[in-house]
Backbone as CSV, one residue per row, in Angstrom:
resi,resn,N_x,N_y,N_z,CA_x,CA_y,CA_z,C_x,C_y,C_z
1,UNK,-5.479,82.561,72.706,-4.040,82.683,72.648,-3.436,81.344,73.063
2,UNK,-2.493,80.974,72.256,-1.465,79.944,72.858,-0.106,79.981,73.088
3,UNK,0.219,79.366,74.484,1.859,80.287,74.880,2.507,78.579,74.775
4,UNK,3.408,78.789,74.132,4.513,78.347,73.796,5.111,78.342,74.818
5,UNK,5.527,77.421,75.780,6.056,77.267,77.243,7.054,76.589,77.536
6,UNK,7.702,76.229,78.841,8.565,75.598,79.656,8.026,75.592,80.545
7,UNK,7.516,74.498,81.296,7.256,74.861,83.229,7.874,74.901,83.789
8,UNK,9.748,75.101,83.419,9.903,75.078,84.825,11.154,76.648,84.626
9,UNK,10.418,77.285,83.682,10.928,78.833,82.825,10.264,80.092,83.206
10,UNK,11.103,80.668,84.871,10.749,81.672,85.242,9.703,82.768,84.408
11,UNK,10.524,82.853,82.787,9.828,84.276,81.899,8.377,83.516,81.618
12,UNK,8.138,82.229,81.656,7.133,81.446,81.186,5.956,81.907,82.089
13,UNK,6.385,81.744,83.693,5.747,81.621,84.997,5.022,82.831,84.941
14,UNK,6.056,84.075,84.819,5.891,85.375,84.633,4.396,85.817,83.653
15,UNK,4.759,85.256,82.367,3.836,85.549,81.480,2.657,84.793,81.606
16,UNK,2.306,83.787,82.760,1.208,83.458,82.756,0.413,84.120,84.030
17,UNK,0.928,84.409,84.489,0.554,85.181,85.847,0.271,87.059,85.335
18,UNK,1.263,87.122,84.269,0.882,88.422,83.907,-0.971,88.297,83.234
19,UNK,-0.816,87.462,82.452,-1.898,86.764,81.318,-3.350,86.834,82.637
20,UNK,-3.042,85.949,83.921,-3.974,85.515,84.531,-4.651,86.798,85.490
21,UNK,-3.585,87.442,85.828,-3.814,88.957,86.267,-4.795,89.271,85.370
22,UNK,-4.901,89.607,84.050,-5.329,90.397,83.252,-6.809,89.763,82.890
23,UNK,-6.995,88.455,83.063,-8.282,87.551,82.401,-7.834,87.061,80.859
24,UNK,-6.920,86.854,80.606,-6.844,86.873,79.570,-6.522,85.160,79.251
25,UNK,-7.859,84.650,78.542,-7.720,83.049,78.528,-6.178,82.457,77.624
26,UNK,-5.705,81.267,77.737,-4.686,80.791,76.836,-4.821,79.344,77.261
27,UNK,-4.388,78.730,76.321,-4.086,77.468,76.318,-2.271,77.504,75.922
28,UNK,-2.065,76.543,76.692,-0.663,76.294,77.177,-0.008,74.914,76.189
29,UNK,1.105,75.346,75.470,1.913,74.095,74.390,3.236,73.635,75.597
30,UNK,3.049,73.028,75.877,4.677,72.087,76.570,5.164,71.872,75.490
31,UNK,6.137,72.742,74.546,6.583,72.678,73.412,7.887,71.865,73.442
32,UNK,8.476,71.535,74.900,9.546,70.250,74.501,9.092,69.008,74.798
33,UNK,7.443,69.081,74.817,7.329,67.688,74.868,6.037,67.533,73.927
34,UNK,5.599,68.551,73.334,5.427,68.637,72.161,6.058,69.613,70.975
35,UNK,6.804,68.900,70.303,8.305,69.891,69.440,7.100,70.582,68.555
36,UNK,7.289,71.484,68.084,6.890,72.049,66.811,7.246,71.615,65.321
37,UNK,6.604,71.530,64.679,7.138,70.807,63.105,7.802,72.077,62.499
38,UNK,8.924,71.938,61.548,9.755,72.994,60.692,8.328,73.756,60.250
39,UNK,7.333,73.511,59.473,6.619,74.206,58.872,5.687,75.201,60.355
40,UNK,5.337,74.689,61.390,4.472,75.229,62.429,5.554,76.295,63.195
41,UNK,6.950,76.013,63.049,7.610,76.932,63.330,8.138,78.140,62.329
42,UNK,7.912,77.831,61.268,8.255,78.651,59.906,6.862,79.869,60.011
43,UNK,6.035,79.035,60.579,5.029,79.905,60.514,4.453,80.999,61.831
44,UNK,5.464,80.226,62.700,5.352,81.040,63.834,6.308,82.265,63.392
45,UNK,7.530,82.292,63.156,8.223,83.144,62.439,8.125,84.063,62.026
46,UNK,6.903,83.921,60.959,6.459,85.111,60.367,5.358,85.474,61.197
47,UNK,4.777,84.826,62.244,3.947,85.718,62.702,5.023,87.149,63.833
48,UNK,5.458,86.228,63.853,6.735,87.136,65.055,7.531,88.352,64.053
49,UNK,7.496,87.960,62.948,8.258,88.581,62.029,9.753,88.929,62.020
50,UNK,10.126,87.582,62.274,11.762,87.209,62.947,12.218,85.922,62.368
51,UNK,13.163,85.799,62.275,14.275,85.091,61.536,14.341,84.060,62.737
52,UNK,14.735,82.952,62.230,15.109,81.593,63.334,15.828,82.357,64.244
53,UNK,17.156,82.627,63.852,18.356,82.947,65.088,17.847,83.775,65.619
54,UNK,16.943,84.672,65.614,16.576,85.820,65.709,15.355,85.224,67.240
55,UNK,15.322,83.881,67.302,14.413,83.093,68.862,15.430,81.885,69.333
56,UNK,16.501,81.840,68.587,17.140,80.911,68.762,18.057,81.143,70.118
57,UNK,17.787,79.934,71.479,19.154,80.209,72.471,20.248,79.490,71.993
58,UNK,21.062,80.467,71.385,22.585,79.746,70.975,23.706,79.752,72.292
59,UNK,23.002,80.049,73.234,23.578,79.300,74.693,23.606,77.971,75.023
60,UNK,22.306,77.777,74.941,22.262,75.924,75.178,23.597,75.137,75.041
61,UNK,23.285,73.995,75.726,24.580,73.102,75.432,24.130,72.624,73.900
62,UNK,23.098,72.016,73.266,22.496,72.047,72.339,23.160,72.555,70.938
63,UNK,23.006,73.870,71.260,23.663,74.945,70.304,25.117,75.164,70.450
64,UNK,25.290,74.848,71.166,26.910,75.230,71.421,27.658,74.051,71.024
65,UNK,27.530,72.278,70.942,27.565,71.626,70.640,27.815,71.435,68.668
66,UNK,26.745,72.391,68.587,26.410,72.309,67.091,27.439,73.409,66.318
67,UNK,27.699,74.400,67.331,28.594,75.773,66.888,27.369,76.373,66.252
68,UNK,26.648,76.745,66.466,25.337,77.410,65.953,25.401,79.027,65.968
69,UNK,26.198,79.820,67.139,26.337,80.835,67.182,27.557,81.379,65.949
70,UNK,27.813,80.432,65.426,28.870,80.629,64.573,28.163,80.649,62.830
71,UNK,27.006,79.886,63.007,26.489,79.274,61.587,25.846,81.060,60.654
72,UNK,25.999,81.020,59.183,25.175,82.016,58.684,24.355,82.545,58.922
73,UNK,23.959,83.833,59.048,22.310,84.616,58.908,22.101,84.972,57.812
74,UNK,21.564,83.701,56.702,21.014,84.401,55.795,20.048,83.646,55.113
75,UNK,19.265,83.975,54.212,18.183,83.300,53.487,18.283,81.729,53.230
76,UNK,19.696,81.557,52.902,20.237,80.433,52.164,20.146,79.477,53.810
77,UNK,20.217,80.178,54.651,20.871,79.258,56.134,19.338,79.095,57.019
78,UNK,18.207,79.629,56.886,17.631,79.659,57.623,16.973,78.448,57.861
79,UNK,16.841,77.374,56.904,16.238,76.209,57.028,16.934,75.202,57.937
80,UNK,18.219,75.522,57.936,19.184,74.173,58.931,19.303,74.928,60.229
81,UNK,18.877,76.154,60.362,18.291,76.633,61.707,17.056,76.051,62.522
82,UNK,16.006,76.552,61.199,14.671,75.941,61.424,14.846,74.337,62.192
83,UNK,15.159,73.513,61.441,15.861,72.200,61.091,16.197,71.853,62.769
84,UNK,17.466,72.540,63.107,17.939,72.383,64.555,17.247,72.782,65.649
85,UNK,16.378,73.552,65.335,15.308,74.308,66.429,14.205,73.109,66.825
86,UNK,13.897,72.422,65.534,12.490,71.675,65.509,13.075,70.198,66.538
87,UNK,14.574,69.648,66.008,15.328,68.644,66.599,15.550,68.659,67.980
88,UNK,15.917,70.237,68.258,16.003,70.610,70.011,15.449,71.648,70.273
89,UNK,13.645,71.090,70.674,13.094,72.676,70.946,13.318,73.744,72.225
90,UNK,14.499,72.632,72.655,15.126,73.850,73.685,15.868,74.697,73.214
91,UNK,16.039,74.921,72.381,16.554,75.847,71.875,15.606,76.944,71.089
92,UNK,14.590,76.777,71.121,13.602,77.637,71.007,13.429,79.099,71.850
93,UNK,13.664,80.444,72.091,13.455,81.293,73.355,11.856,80.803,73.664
94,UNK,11.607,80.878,74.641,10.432,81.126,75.357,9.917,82.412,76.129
95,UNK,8.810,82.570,76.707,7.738,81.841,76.108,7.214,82.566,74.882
96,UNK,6.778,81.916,73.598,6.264,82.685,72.266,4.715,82.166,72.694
97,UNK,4.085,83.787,72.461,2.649,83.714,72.662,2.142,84.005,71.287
98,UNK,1.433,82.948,70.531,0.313,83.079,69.477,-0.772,83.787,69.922
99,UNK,-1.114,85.421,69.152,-2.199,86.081,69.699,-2.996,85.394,68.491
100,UNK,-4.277,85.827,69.399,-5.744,85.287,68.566,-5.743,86.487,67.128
101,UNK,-5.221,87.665,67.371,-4.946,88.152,66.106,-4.267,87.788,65.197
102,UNK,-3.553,86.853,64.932,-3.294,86.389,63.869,-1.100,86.645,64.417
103,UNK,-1.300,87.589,65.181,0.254,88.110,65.742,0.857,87.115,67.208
104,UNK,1.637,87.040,66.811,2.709,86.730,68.270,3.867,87.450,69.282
105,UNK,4.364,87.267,69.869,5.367,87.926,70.814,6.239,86.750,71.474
106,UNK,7.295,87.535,71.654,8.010,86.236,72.735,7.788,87.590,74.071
107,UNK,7.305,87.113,75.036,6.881,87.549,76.157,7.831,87.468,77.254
108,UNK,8.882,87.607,77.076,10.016,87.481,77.974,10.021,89.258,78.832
109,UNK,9.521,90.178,78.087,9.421,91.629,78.971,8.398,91.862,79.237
110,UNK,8.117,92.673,80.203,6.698,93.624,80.453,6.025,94.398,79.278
111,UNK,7.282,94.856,78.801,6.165,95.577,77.660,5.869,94.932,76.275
112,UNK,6.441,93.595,76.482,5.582,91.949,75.311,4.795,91.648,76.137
113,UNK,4.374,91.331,77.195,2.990,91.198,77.741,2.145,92.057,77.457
114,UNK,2.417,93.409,78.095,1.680,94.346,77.766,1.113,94.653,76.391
115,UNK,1.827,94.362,75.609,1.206,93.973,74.260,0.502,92.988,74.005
116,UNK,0.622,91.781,74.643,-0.073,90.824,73.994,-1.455,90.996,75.142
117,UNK,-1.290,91.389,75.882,-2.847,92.356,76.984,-3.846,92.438,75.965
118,UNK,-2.540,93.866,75.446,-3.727,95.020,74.711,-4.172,94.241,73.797
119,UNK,-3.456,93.582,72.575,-4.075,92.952,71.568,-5.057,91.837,71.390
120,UNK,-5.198,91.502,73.006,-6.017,90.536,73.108,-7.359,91.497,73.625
121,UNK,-7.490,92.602,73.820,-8.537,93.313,74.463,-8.906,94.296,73.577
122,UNK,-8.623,94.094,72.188,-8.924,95.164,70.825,-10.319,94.026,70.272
């Protein structure tokens, strides 16, 4: 598994301590200091089976800057999402865990850990 992180992102802290509780190995992405490419995030996407805005913090100063909470949800819009996500991966939610199944989660609750547990123990 690889978690998609922040170190200094309480839900991050959380989900690795949940992870380490459990035995459950991962390797760790410092994803704002290594950004994700449009395509590695396009593809995280569909593993999540979620739409950009749909991980996007349109809180950030970042996003708010851009008026992002304002921009389209739709097919036609999702690339200048993608686009702004890859430019400021703080604006990415955290933490997104790549399961070794081929599936992901953003692990921000107990019961997205708890999933990404079980699916790592099938």
């Amino acid at each position: 598994m690889e978690i998609w992180h922040n170190p200094a992102c309480s839900k991050c802290a959380g989900a690795r301590a949940t992870l380490d509780e459990a035995r459950v190995p991962y390797r760790l992405r410092a994803y704002l200091e290594q950004p994700p490419s449009a395509a590695e995030l396009t593809e995280v996407l569909r593993r999540l089976d979620a739409r950009a805005w749909d991980v996007c913090r349109t809180g950030e100063p970042a996003a708010v800057a851009q008026g992002m909470a304002d921009w389209a949800r739709d097919d036609a819009s999702e690339a200048r999402w993608i686009e702004a996500m890859v430019a400021h991966p703080e604006l990415i939610q955290r933490p997104i865990l790549l399961l070794d199944d081929g599936g992901a989660v953003v692990g921000r609750t107990p019961e997205a850990l708890d999933e990404a547990v079980r699916r790592t123990g099938e």
